[in-house]
C-alpha positions in Angstrom: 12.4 -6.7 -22.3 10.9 -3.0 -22.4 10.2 -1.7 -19.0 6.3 -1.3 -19.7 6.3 -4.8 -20.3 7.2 -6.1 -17.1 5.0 -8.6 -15.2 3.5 -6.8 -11.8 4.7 -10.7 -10.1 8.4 -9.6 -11.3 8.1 -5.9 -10.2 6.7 -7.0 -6.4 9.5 -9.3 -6.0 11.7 -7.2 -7.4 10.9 -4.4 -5.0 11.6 -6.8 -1.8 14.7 -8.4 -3.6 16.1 -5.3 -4.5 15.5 -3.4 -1.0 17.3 -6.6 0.5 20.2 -6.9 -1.6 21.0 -2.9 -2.1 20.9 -3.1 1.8 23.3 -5.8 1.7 25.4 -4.4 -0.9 25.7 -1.4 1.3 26.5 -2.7 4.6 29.6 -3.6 3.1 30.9 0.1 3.7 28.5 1.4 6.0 30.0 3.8 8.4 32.5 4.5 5.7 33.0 8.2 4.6 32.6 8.1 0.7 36.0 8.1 -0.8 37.7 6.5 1.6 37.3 2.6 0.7 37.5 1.0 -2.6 34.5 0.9 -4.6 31.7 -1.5 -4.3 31.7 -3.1 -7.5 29.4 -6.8 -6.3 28.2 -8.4 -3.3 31.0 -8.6 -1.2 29.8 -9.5 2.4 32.2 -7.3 5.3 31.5 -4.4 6.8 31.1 -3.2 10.5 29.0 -6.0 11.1 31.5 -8.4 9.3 28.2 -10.0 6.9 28.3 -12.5 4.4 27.8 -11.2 0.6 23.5 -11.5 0.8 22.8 -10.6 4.3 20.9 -7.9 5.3 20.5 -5.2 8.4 17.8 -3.6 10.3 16.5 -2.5 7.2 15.9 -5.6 5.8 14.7 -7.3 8.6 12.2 -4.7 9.3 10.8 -4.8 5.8 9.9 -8.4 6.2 8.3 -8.0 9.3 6.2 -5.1 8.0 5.3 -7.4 5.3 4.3 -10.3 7.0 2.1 -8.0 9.7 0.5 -6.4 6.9 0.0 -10.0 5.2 -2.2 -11.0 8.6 -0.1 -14.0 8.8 0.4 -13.7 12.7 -2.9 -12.9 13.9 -6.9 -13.4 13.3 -8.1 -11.3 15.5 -9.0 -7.9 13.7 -9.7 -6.3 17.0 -6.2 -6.0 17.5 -4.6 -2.6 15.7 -2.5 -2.9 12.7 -0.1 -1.5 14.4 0.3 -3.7 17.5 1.0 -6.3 15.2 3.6 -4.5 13.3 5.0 -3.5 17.0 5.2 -6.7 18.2 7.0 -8.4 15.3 9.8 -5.4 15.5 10.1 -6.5 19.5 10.5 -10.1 18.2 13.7 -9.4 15.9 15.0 -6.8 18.8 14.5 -8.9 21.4 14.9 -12.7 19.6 16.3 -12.1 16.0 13.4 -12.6 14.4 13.9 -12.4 10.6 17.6 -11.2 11.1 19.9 -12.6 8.5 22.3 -13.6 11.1 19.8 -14.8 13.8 19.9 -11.7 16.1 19.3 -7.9 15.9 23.0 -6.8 15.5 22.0 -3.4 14.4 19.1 -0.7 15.5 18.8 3.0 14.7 18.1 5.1 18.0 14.8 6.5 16.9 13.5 2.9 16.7 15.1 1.7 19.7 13.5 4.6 21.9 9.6 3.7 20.2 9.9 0.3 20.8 11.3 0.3 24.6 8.7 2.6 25.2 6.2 0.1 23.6 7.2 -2.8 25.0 6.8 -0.9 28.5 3.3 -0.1 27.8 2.1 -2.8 26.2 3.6 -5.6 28.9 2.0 -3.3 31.4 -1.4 -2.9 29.9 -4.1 -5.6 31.9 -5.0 -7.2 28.9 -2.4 -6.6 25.9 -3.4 -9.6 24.0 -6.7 -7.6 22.6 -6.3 -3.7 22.3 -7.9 -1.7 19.7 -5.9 1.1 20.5 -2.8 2.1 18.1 0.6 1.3 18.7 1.9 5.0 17.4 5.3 5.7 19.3 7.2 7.9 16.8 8.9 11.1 18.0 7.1 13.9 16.1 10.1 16.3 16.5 11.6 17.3 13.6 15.2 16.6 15.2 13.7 12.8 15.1 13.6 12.8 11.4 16.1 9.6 10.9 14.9 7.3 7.8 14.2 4.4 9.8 10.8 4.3 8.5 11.1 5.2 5.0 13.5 2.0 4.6 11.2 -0.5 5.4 8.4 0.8 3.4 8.3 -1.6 0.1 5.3 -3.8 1.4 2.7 -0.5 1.6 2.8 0.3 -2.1 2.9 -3.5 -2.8 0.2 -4.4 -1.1 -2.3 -1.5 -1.5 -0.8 -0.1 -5.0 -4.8 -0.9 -5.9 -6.0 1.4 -4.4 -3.7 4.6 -4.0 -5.6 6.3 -1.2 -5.5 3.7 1.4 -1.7 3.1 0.2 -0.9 6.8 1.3 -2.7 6.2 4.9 -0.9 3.3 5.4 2.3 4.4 4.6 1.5 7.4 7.1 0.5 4.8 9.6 3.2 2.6 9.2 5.8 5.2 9.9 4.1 6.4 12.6 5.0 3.8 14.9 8.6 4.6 15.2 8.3 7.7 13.1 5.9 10.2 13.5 8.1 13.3 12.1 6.0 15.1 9.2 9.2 14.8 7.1 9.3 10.7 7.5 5.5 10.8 7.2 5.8 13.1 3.9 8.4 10.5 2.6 6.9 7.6 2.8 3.9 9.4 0.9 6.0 10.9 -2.1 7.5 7.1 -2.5 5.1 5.1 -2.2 3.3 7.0 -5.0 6.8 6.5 -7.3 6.9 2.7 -6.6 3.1 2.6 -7.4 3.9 4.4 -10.4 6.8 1.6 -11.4 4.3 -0.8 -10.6 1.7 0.4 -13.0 4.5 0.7 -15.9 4.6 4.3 -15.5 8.0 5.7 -17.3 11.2 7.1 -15.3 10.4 10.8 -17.1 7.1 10.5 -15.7 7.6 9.3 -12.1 10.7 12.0 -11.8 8.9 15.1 -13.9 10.0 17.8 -12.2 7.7 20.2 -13.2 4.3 18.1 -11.5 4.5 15.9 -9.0 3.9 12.1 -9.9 -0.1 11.4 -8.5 -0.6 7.7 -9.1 -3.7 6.4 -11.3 -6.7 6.1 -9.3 -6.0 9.8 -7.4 -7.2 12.9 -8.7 -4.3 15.0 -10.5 -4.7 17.4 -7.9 -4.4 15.3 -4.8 -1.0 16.6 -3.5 -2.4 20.4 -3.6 -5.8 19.8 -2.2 -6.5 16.3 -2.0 -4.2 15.1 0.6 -4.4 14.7 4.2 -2.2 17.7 4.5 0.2 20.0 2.2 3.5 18.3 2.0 6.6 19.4 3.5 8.7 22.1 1.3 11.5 19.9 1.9 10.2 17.2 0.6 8.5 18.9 -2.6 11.7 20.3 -3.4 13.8 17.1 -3.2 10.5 15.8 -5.6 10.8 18.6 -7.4 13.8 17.3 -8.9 16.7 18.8 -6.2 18.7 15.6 -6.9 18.9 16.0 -10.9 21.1 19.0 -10.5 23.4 17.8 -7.8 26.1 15.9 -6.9 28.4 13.9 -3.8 29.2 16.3 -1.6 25.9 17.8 -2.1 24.0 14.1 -2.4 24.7 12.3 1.0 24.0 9.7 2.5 23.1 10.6 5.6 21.0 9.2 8.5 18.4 12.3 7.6 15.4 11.0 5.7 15.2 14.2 3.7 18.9 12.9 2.1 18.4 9.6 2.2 15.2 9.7 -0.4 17.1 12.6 -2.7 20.1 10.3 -3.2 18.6 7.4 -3.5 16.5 9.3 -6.8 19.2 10.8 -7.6 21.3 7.0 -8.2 17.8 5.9 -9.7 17.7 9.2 -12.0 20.7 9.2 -13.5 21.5 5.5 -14.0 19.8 3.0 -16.8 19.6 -0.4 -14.9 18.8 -1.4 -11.5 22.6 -2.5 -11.0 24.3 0.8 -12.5 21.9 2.7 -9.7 22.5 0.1 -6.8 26.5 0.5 -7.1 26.2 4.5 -7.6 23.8 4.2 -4.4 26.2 2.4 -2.1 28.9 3.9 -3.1 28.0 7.4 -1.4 29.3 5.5 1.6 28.2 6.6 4.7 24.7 5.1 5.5 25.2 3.1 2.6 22.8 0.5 3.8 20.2 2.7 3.8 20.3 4.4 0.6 21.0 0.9 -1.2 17.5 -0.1 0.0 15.3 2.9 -0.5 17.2 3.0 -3.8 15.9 -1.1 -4.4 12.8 -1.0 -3.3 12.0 1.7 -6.1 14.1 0.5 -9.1 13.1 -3.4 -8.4 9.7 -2.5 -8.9 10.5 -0.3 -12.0 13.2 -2.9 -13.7 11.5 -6.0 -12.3 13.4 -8.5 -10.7 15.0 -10.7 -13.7 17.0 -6.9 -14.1 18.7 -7.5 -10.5 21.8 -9.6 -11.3 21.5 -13.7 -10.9 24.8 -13.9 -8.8 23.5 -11.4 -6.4 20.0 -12.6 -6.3 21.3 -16.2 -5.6 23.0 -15.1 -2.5 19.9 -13.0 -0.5 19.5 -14.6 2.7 16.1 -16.2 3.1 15.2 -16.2 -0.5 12.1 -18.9 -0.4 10.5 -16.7 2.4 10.8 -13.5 0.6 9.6 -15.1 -2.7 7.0 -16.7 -0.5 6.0 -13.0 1.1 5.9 -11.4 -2.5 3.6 -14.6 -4.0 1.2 -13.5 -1.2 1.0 -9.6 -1.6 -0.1 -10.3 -5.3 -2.4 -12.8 -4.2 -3.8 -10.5 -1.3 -3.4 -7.3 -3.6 -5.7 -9.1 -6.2 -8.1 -10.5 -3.7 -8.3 -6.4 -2.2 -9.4 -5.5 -5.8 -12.1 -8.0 -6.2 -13.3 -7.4 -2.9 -13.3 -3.5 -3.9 -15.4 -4.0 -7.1 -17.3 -6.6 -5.8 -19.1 -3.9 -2.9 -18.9 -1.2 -5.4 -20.6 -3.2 -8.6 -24.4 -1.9 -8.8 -27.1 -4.5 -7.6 -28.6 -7.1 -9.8 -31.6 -5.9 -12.0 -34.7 -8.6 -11.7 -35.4 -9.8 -14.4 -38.3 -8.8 -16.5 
């Protein structure tokens, strides 16, 4: 099947599949300096954390609770922020395991850690916690604190909103802002959750990864990165957009905890590979934060491939796999409903007849 052709229903769950299973693919030498284990060649389970072949980390677990907060499906009550309800289902899998493939939060970056304890101090202590409008926004905006903790969780923004671009780009900003509030993880989760609109609209690889102008998704202005957005991007982050990863290679891609080298080589497997499982094993096998990588690298090239690319024998194994199908059902539902909402207000006003 051409690329173009995909179905946006196979390129959503592709995105979430692939993002679960490139994270599980990686935790398998996670922690492991690149050269120094034999190559990952399939789901093979392992690791630090000793998983079986299909279960995910942090990363995983936190992209399903993103999901489901963004979905609305634990709360009613819009007078509570967005981001108390993404907050609070983070504290549920540190605190209880909630949506962890082994049934507890075995794994946490630092960054994370230090938002939510401080979150979880304020919002127990607050008189009445239940209903605050007030946002949850506990990222560290130091530079030092630019870790890609929030970049890896990202999938269900572009999903979601990939109907309307603009909102997609403030909620990506908003949703790393709650553990990550770095301009670096901020501009990162902008630049990708343009490319993973850009897959989902059929856009091609040449066109996403042109080096010469940055890929604005349909329904911005070509101009929005120089004088549309919120703010000018980060020159780190326009050069690794500006190609940086096409003319590079391990030890100069790694795979690092820095979100800046996370997002080059996880373009830089999706760039110079032709399927979503030639890019996944060139991903993880940078070693290192392997995890990491493999899931920034999925969430992108499920949504360009589609998920039918992502092999069967891997997709068999993902832990939780009638949820997450479940989850990606109900951004296309939700994603279709926003549109119809959309045109509905903006459709001009009945003319009486004559």
């Amino acid at each position: 099947m051409s690329v173009s052709n995909i179905s946006l229903s196979d390129r959503i769950s592709g995105s979430l599949i692939g993002l679960l299973l490139c994270d599980s693919l990686g935790a398998a030498v996670e922690g492991q300096p690149p050269g120094s284990f034999d190559p990952v060649k399939t789901l093979r389970g392992g690791g630090k954390f000793q998983l079986k072949p299909g279960q995910f980390t942090d990363d995983g677990s936190m992209a399903l609770c993103l999901a489901v907060a963004l979905l609305g499906n634990e709360t009613d009550t819009p007078i509570i922020h967005p981001s108390v309800v993404q907050m609070n289902l983070y504290r549920r899998w540190y605190e209880t395991g909630y949506l962890s493939s082994t049934g507890e939060c075995f794994d946490i970056g630092m960054t994370v850690r230090t938002a939510l304890n401080t979150f979880i101090s304020h919002y127990d202590q607050a008189e009445d916690n239940k209903l605050t409008g007030a946002a949850a926004y506990y990222g560290n905006a130091s530079s030092k604190a630019s870790g890609n903790g929030s970049l890896m969780r990202l999938a269900s923004v572009p999903l979601l909103y990939h109907r309307d671009p603009l909102i997609a780009m403030n909620e990506a900003v908003n949703s790393s802002k709650t553990t990550h509030s770095s301009l670096l993880c901020l501009d990162s989760c902008r630049v990708f959750t343009a490319l993973i609109i850009g897959a989902l609209q059929g856009v091609t690889k040449e066109e996403l990864l042109n080096s010469n102008e940055l890929y604005v998704p349909a329904g911005l202005p070509d101009d929005y990165w120089t004088t549309k957005a919120t703010s000018p991007l980060e020159p780190l982050v326009v050069e690794v957009m500006s190609g940086s990863y096409k003319h590079r290679n391990p030890p100069h891609i790694k795979a690092s905890g820095f979100v800046i080298e996370t997002m080059e080589a996880a373009l830089w497997a999706f760039y110079h590979t032709n399927s979503f499982q030639e890019g996944a094993l060139k991903a993880v096998n940078l070693g290192d934060d392997a995890d990491t990588v493999g899931a920034v690298y999925g969430m992108l090239a499920g949504a360009y491939y589609g998920v039918n690319a992502i092999p069967t024998e891997w997709r068999e194994k993902c832990s939780f796999q009638g949820l997450v199908q479940t989850v990606a059902d109900e951004i296309l539902i939700q994603s279709q409903q926003r549109t119809a909402a959309v045109e509905k207000l903006s459709a001009p006003p009945n003319q009486p007849s004559l």
